[in-house]
Each structure stands twice: as structure tokens, then as C-alpha cells.
C-alpha positions as CSV (number, residue, x, y, z in Angstrom):
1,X,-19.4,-0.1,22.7
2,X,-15.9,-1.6,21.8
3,X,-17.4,-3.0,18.6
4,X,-18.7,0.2,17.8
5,X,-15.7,2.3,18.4
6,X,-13.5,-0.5,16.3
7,X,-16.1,-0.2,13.6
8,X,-15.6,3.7,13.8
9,X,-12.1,3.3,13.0
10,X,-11.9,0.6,10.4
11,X,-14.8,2.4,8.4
12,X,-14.3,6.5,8.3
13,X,-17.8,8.1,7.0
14,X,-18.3,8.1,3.6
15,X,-17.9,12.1,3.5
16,X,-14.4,12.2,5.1
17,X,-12.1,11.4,1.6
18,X,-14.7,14.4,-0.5
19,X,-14.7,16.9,2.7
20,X,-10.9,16.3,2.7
21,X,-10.7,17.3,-0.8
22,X,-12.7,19.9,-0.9
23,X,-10.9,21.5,1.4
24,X,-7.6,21.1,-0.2
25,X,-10.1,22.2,-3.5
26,X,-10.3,25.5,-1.4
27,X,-7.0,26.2,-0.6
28,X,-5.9,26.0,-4.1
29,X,-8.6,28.2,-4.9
30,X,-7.5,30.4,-2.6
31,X,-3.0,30.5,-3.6
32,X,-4.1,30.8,-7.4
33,X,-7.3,32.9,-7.8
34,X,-5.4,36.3,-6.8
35,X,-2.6,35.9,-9.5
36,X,-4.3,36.9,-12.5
37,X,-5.9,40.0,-11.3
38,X,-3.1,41.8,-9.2
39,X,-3.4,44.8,-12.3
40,X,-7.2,45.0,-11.6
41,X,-6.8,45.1,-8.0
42,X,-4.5,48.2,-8.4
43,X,-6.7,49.4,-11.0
44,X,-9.9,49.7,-9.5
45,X,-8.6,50.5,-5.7
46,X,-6.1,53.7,-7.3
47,X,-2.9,52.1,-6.1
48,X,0.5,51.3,-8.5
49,X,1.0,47.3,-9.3
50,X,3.6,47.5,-7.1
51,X,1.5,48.3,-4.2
52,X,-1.0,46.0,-4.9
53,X,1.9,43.0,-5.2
54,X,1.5,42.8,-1.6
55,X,-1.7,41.1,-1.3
56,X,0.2,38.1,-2.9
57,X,3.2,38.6,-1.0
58,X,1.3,39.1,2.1
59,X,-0.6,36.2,1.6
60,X,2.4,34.6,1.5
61,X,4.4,35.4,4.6
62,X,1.8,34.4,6.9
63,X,1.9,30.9,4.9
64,X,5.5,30.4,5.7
65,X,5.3,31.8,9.4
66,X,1.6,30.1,10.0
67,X,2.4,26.8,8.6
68,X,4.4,24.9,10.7
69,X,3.3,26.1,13.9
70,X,-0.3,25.0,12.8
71,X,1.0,21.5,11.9
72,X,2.3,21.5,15.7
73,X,-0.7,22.5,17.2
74,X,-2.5,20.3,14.9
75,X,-0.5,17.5,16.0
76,X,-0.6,18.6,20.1
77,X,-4.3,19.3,20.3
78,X,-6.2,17.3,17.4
79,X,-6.5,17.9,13.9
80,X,-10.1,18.6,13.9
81,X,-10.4,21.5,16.1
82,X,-7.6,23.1,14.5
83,X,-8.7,22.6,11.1
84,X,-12.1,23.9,12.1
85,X,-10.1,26.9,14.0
86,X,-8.1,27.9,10.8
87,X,-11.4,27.6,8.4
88,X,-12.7,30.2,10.8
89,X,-10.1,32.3,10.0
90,X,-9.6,31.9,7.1
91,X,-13.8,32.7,6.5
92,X,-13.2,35.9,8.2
93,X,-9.9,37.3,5.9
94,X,-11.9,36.2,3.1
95,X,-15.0,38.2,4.3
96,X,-13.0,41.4,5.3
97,X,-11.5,41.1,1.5
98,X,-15.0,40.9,-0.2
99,X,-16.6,43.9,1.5
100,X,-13.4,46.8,2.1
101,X,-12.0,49.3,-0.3
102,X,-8.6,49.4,1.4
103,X,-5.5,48.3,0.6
104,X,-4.3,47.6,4.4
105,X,-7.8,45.8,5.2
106,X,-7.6,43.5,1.9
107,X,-3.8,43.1,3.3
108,X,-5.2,42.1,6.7
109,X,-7.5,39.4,5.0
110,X,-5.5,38.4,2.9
111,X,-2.8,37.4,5.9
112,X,-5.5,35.5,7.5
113,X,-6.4,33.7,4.4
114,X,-2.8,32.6,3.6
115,X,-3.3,30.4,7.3
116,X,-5.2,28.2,4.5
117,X,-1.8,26.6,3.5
118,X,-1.9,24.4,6.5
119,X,-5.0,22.9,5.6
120,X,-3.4,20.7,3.4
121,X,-0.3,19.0,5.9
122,X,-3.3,18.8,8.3
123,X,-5.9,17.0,6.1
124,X,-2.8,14.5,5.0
125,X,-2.3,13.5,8.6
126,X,-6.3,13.2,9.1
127,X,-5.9,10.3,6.3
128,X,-3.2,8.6,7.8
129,X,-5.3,8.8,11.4
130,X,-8.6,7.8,9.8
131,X,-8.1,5.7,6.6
132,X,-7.6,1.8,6.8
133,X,-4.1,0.5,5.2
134,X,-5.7,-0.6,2.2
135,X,-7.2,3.0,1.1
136,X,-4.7,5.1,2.6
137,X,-2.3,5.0,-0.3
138,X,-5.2,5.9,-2.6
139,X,-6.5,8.2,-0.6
140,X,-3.3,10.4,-0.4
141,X,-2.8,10.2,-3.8
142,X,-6.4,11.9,-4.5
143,X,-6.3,14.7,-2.2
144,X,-2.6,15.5,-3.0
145,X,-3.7,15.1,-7.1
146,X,-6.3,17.8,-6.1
147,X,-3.9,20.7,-4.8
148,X,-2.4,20.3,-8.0
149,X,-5.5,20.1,-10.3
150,X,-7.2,22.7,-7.8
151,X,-4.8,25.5,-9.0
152,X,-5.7,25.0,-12.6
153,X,-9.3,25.8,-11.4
154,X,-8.6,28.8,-9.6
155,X,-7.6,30.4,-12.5
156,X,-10.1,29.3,-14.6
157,X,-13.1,30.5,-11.9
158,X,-11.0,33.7,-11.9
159,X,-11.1,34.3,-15.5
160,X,-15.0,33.4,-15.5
161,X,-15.8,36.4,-12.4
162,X,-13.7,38.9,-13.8
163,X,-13.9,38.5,-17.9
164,X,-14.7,42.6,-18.8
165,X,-12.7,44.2,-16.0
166,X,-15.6,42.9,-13.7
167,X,-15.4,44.1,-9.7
168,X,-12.7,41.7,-8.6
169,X,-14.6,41.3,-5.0
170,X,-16.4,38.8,-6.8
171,X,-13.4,36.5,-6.7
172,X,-13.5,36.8,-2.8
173,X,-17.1,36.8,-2.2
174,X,-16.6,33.4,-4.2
175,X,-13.9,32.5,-1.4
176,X,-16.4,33.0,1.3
177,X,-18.4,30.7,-0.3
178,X,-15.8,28.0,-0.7
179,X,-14.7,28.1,2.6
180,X,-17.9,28.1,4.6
181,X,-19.0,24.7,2.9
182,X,-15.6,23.6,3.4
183,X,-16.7,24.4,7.0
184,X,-19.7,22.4,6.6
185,X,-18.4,19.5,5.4
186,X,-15.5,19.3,8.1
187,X,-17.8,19.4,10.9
188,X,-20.0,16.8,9.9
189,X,-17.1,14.4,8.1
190,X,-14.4,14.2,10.2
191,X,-14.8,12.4,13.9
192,X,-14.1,13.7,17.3
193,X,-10.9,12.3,18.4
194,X,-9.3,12.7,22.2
195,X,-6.3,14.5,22.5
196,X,-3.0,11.9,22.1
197,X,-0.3,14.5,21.7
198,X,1.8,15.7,24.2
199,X,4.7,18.3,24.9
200,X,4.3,22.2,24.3
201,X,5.3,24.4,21.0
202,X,8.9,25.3,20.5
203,X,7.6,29.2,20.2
204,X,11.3,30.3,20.4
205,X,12.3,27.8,17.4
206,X,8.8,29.2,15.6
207,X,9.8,32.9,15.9
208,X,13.6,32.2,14.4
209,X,12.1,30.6,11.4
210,X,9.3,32.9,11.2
211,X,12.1,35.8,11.1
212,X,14.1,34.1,8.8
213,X,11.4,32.5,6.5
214,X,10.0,36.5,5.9
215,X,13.0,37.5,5.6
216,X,14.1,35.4,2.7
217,X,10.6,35.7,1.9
218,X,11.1,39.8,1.3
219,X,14.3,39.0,-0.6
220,X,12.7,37.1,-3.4
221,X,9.5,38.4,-3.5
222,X,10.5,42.4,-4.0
223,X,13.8,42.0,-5.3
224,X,12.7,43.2,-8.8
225,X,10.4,46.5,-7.6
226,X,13.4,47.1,-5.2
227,X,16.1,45.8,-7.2
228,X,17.9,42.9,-7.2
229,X,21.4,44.4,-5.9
230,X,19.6,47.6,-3.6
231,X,20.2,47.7,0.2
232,X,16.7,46.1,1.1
233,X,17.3,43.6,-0.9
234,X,20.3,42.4,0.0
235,X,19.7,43.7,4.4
236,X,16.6,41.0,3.8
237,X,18.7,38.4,1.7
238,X,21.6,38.2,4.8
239,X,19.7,39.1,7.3
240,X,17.6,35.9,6.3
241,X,20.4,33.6,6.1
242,X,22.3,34.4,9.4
243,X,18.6,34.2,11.6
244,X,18.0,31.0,9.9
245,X,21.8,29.6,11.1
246,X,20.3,30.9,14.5
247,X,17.2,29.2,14.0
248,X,19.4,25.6,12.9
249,X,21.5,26.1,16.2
250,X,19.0,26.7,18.0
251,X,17.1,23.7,17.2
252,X,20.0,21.3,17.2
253,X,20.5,22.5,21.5
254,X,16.8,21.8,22.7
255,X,15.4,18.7,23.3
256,X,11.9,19.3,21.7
257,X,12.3,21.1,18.7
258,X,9.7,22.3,16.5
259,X,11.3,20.8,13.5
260,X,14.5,18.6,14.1
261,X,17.3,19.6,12.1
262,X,17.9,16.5,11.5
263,X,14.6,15.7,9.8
264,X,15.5,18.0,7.3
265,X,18.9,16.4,6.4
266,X,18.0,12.9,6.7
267,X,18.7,11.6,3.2
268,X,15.1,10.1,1.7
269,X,13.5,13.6,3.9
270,X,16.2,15.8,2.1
271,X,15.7,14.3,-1.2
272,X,11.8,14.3,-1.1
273,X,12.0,18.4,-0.3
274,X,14.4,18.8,-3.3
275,X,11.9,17.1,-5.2
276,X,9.2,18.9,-3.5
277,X,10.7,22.6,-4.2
278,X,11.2,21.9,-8.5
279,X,7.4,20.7,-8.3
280,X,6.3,23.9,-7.1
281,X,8.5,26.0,-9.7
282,X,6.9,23.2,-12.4
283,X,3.7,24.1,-11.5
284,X,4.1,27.7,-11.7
285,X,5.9,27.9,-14.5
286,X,3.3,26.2,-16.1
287,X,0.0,28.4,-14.6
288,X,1.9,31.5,-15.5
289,X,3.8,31.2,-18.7
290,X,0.8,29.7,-20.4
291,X,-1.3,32.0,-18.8
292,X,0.8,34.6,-20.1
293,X,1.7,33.4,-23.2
294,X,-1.9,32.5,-24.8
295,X,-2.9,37.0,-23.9
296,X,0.0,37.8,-25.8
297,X,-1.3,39.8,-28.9
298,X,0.1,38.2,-32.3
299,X,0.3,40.6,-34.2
300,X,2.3,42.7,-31.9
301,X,4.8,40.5,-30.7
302,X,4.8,37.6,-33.5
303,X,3.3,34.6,-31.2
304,X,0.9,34.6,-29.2
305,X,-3.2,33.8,-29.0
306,X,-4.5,37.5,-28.1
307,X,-6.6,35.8,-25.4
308,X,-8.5,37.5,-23.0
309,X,-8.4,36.3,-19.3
310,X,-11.8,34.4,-19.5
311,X,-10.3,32.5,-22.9
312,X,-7.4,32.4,-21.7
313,X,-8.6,30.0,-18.6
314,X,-11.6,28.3,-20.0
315,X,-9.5,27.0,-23.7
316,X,-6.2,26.8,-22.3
317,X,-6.3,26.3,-19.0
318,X,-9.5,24.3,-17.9
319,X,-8.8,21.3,-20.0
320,X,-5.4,20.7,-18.4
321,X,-7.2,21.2,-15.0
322,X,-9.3,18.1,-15.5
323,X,-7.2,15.9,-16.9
324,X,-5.1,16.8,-13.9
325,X,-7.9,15.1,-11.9
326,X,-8.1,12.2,-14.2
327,X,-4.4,11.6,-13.2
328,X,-5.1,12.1,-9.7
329,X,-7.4,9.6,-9.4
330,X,-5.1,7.1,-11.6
331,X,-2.2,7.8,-9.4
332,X,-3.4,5.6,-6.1
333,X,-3.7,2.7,-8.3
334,X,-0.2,2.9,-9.6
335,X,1.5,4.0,-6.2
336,X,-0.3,0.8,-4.7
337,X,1.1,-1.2,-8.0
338,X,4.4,0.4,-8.7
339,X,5.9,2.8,-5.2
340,X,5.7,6.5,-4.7
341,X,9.1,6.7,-6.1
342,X,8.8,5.0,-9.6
343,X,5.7,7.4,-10.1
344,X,7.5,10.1,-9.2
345,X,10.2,9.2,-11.7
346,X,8.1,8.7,-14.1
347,X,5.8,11.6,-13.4
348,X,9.6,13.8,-13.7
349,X,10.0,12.0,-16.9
350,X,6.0,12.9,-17.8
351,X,6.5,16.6,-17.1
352,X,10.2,16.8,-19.5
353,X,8.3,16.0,-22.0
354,X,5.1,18.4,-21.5
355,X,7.5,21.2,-21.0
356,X,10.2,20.1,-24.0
357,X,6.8,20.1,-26.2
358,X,5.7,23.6,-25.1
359,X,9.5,25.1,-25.6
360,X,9.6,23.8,-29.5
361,X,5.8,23.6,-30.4
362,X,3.2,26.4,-29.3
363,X,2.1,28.2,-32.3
364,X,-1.5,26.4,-32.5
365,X,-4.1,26.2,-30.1
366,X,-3.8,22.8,-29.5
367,X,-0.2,22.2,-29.4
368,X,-0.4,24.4,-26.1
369,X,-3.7,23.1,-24.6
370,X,-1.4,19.0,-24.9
371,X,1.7,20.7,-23.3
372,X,-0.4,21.8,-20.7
373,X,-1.8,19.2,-19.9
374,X,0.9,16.7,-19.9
375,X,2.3,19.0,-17.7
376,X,-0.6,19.0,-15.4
377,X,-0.3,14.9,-15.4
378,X,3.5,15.6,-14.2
379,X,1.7,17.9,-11.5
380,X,-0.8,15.4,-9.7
381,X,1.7,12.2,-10.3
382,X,3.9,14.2,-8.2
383,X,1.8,15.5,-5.3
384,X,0.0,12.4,-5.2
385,X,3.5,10.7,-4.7
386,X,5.7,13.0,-2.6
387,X,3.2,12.4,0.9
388,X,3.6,9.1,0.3
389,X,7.1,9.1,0.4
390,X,7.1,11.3,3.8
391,X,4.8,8.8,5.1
392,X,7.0,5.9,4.9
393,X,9.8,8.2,7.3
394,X,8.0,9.8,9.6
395,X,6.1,8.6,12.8
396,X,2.2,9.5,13.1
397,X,3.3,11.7,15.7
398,X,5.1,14.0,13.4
399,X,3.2,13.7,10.2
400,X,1.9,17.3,10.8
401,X,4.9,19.1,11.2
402,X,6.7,17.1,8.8
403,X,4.0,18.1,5.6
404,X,3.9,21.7,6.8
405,X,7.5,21.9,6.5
406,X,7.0,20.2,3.3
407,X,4.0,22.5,2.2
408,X,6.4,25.2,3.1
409,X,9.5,24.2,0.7
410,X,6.7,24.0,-2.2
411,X,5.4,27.3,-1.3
412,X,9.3,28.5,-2.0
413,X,9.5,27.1,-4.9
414,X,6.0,28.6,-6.1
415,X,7.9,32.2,-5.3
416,X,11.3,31.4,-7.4
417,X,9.1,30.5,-10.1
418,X,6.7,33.4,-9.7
419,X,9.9,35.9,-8.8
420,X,11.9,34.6,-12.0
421,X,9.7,34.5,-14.6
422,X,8.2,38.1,-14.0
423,X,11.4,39.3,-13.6
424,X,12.1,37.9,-17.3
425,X,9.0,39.2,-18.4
426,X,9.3,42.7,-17.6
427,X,13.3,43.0,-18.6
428,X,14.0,41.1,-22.1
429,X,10.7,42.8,-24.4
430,X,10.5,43.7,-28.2
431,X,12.2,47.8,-28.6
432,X,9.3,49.9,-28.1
433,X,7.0,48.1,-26.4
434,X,6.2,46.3,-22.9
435,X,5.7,42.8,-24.7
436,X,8.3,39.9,-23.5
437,X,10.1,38.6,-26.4
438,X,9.5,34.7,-27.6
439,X,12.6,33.6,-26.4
440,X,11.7,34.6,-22.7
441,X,9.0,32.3,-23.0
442,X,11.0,29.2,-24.5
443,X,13.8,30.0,-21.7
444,X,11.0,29.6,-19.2
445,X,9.5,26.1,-20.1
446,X,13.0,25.1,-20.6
447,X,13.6,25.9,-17.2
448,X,10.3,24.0,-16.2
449,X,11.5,21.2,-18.1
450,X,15.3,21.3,-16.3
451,X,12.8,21.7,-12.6
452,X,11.0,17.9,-13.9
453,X,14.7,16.3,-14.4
454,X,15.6,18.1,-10.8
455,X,12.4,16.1,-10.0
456,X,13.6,12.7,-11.4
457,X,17.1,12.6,-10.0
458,X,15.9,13.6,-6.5
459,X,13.4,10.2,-7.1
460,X,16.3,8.3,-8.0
461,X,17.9,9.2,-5.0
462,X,15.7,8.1,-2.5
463,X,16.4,4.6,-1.1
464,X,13.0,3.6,0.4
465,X,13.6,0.4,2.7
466,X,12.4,-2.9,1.9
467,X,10.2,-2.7,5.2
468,X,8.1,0.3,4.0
469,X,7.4,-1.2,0.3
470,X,6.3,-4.4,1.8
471,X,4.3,-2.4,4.5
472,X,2.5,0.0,1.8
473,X,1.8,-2.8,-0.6
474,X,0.4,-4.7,2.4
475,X,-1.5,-1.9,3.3
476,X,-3.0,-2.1,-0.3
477,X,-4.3,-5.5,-0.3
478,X,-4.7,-6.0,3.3
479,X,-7.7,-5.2,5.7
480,X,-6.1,-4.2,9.7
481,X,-7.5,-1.6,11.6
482,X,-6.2,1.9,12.4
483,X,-4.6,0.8,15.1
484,X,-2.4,-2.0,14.3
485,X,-1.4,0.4,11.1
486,X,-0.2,3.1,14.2
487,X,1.7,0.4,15.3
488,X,3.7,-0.8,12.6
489,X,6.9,1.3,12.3
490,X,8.9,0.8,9.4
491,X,12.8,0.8,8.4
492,X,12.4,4.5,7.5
493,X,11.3,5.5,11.2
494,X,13.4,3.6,12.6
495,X,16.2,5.1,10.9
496,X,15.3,8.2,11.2
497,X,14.5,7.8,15.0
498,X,18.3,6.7,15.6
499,X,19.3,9.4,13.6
500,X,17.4,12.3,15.0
């Protein structure tokens, strides 16, 4: 029986890496599928754009609130119940949005759906539980290169169900889908582990974020149908800023916080969520302005494709989707050669260039199709990079909680991006009509291209320890069980042990 358990642990099934992925496949699904058809949404259920806004907003306040909380409990009461747990959830938001005609029901669903964002801090620490030292690195580095890839695809499937003005409760009934063999594939890919966590949830620390984080949250999201300067705006702004002092108090008194203060400050941690935040307002920027961009008509505004959404996802978007996943699966190879934090130099330096190209060249189809998808490289070097770099200072123990807090500083820099460039949009058009101006656009990738050098210097920053690079290049060549990789702590714990 020994044998067979040591086996177990040395030799995950052969299903746990793809069921991983696929899972991550579905929450990307899931935060980009929405975006493109927020007008048809208000169209077809009588409700102003403004209105129907909220089933992306929505969708993203319970992300911020459900997140780290999950990555506790996750962490407390094993990984594989809770993931099941939240895939239940999530089935069940994404059922209620296929079948209703209202606007507070599709709200409802959508809230439980956006519990999907702690799929992926969860499925990272299932790797780090599960995989052997030697395929770890690579591991990571594919199912972080597929949130980023998987994004690409959600607009594409989007613009495939709902080319015409098609029902857009196919997009959802396509969720459902997702998810339940997402479902599947957990239950019969990932082993049955005994509860090794202990302590309780900081549910005091959990509500003070969670008040501050929707807060801030309210802020940037309605600023522009509120106004920027308004009362709401600004109530939301400073109310969000004085709970979250409360909340950083608070934390630094107890003796079993839900996320030490101290995590977040710690230099290498701090530097990796700078980094983290300018990848999600990369990404974005890139999914919407080219998105955006290839639909504008040319002969109103002077550039532009004229696409419609299906064109506009399977030509210009699909093709820098999959070479997204090419680079995905490249990236273990040359985090196991070179570090996480040459790649993500490098991957910063990648994604200048992919955005320098787009702000200077996109008046032919494929000038705009390359940008893309060097920016789409830049993308899944980055994700596949960033976990690995959390990896070398944090302990097992707090793996969860330490990606959801990172999968929540990604999900504010999706909403900048999202916030700032519709913003742009709607305010600086051509006289007369509705239709952004060219310069708006070039503004935009030049701020996509400032968010990769943002990227780069926050790499160059991080001092990872001798210890950890000997450790993960160990890990790359060497065989070790599970157990003996639990036990080796490296510099970067330790540190950040004493320090916290």
C-alpha cells in the first residue's frame, strides 16, 4: 500500500495537466465571451447599454469578493472539493443565464459565474500539490499560457454564436456546456486528498476587502455612465480607499490574517503584482482595441476593416489565439532553461514591440493580424511566468491565497483597461458621428505598449535568490517525489517567513 500511495504521488493521471486546462479554458471562456455582446444583450431584453453594463460589472464584483476567500477555503479544506463546489456554482449561474429573460436573474447568474475566477489560483496550487519537480515548471507555464490564449477564444466562439444578431442565450447555453465537462473531467482527474490545512477564515478581514474591493470596483467601472467627478463616483472612490486602510489595519493586528499585509509589500511579491496588473491592461487593450478597431467602417471614419463580429474574431482574432497556445507550450521549456524572470523580461520586451507595430502600422489586414499576435506571445510568456515567480516565495500552504490575490490584481487591471479605453472611445469621435477618431486608437496601443515596459521594469526588479533558481532548475532535470519537493523551502520563503 506504501508503494502504491508513493506511486500515486510521483505519477498524477495522465488527465490531470488537460482537465486543469480545461478548466482554466473555461473560465476564460467565461471573463471574455460577454464583452462583445453587451449592445445585444440590451437590445434584445429592452434595457439601455447602460443597464445591461451590469452583467459585466456584476460578474465582476463577485470575482473580487469570491476570490480570495475561495483560495482560503481551498487551502483549509482541499482543493478538490472546492473546485468541484465552485463548478457547481458556477453550472447553475450559467443555466439561470441561458433560460431567463430578466435582467436581475441574468444578474444573479452572472454573480455566481464570476466565482469562476478562482478556478484558476486553485488549479495552480493543484500543480504544485500533484506534479513532480521536473514537470511542474512546465506544467504552470501551460495552464497559465491558456488563460491567456483562452480569452482570444472566447471572443472568437462569441462572434461564431451570435454573427446576424443571433439570440445571445446561445453564448450561455455554450457555458453550460463548458462547465459541465469541466465537471467531468475534475471528478475523474484530480485525486482525493485528506485535509492538511488548518486554522479558520479571517471572515472579518474577508468582508473589509470585500467592501473595499466593490467599492473601488463601483468607482472605475461606472465612473463614465455616472461621471467621472459626480457624487457616486467619488462616495465609492473614498469610501473604497479609507475601508481598504481599515481592511490593512486590521490585518496587520490579527494573528491569522486572510492575506498578510506583508505578503503584499514584500519586494519580489510587490513587484510580481505590479507586473501582474500592466499584464491584465495588455491583454485588454489588445482584445478590445483590435476588436474594435477591425468593425470600424472605412469609409466613415478613414481606417478601419468594416468587420462584422464573426470576421472580426475568426480573421483577426483567432489566429493570434493559437499562436498564443504555441507560446504557451514553448514557455515551460524556456522557464526550465532561462528563469521566470528573464521570460518575463523578454516576453515585456515581446509585447513593446507587438503594440509599437499596431500604433504605426494597421491599415492592412495583415499588419493587424502580426501585431496581434505578437502581442498574444507577450500574453502567455507572461502568465506562464508570473506563477512561477509566486512559487518561488510563497509556502505550499499559502499558494491559494497568494494566486487569488494575484488573480485579483489582474482582474483590476482588466477594468482600468476596459474603463479607459471605452471611456476614450465614446468621448474623442469624428463631428457628427459616434465613430472614435484614429488617434484614440493609436493613444490606446501606445498605452498597451507603455503597460509591456511597466511589465519589464517590474521583471528587472525582482531579485529571485540563488536558492530558488538552483531549486527550480533542479526540479527540471531531477526526479524526487512530491513530498521531498513540499519539503524543500527556498531563500524566498524563508525570507518572507521572517518578514511576515
Amino acid at each position: 500500500m506504501p508503494t502504491q500511495a508513493r506511486f500515486d504521488e510521483t505519477h498524477p493521471g495522465r488527465l490531470l495537466l488537460p482537465g486543469l486546462c480545461f478548466v482554466v479554458m473555461t473560465l476564460a471562456v467565461l471573463q471574455t465571451m460577454v464583452v462583445p455582446i453587451i449592445g445585444t444583450i440590451g437590445t434584445q431584453l429592452g434595457v439601455s447599454t447602460t443597464a445591461a453594463g451590469w452583467v459585466l460589472t456584476a460578474n465582476l464584483l463577485a470575482a473580487v469578493v469570491a476570490t480570495p476567500v475561495i483560495g482560503r477555503l481551498a487551502d483549509l479544506h482541499g482543493k478538490r472539493p472546492v473546485l468541484i463546489a465552485v463548478l457547481v456554482l458556477v453550472l447553475l449561474g450559467s443555466l439561470l443565464a441561458a433560460v431567463t429573460e430578466s435582467l436581475p436573474l441574468l444578474l444573479a447568474g452572472r454573480v455566481l459565474q464570476g466565482l469562476s475566477y478562482a478556478l484558476f489560483p486553485i488549479s495552480l496550487a493543484l500543480l504544485r500539490d500533484e506534479m513532480p519537480p521536473r514537470r511542474l515548471v512546465g506544467s504552470m507555464a501551460i495552464l497559465s499560457g491558456t488563460l491567456g490564449a483562452g480569452g482570444g477564444f472566447g471572443l472568437v466562439l462569441t462572434g461564431v454564436l451570435t454573427a446576424d444578431g443571433a439570440d445571445y442565450h446561445r453564448v450561455f447555453w455554450l457555458t453550460v456546456a463548458f462547465v459541465a465537462v469541466a465537471i467531468a473531467l475534475v471528478w475523474f482527474s484530480v485525486p482525493t486528498r485528506a485535509r492538511t490545512g488548518t486554522g479558520t477564515v479571517d471572515w472579518w478581514g474577508a468582508t473589509l476587502l470585500a467592501a473595499a474591493l466593490v467599492l473601488l470596483f463601483l468607482a472605475l467601472t461606472q465612473g463614465r455612465s455616472w461621471g467621472w467627478g459626480s457624487i457616486p463616483t467619488v462616495l465609492c472612490a473614498v469610501g473604497g480607499i479609507v475601508v481598504l486602510a481599515c481592511w490593512w489595519v486590521y490585518e496587520n493586528r490579527i494573528t491569522a490574517p486572510l492575506v498578510a499585509p506583508r505578503m503584499l509589500t514584500h519586494g519580489p511579491l510587490l513587484a510580481t503584482s505590479v507586473a501582474t496588473l500592466f499584464v491584465g491592461i495588455g491583454m485588454f487593450v489588445n482584445f478590445l482595441a483590435c476588436s474594435y478597431f477591425v468593425q470600424t467602417p472605412r469609409e466613415v471614419a478613414g481606417y478601419g476593416f468594416g468587420a462584422d463580429v464573426l470576421s472580426a474574431s475568426v480573421v483577426y482574432l483567432l489566429p493570434g489565439a493559437a499562436v498564443g497556445v504555441v507560446a504557451a507550450t514553448l514557455s515551460g521549456g524556456l522557464i526550465r532553461r532561462f528563469g521566470p524572470r528573464p521570460v518575463l523580461i523578454g516576453g515585456g520586451g515581446v509585447g513593446i514591440v507587438g503594440f509599437v507595430q499596431f500604433a504605426l502600422f494597421h491599415d492592412t489586414t495583415w499588419q493587424v493580424i502580426l501585431a496581434s499576435s505578437i502581442v498574444n506571445v507577450f500574453v502567455s510568456l507572461a502568465f506562464a511566468s508570473i506563477p512561477n515567480l509566486l512559487m518561488a516565495e510563497v509556502s505550499p500552504a499559502d499558494t491559494g491565497v497568494a494566486n487569488s490575490v494575484n488573480s485579483i490584481v489582474r482582474t483590476v487591471g482588466t477594468s482600468i483597461a476596459s474603463a479607459v479605453l471605452t471611456t476614450m472611445l465614446a468621448t474623442y469621435t469624428i463631428a457628427g458621428t459616434s465613430v472614435p477618431r484614429e488617434i484614440v486608437y493609436t493613444a490606446a496601443f501606445l498605452v498597451g505598449a507603455f503597460a509591456c515596459a511597466i511589465v519589464t521594469l517590474s521583471a528587472v526588479a525582482i531579485r529571485v535568490p540563488r536558492a530558488t533558481r538552483t531549486t527550480l532548475a533542479a526540479g527540471s532535470t531531477l526526479g524526487g517525489g512530491a513530498e521531498q519537493a513540499k519539503e524543500r523551502t527556498s531563500a524566498g520563503e524563508r525570507i518572507l517567513t521572517e518578514d511576515c
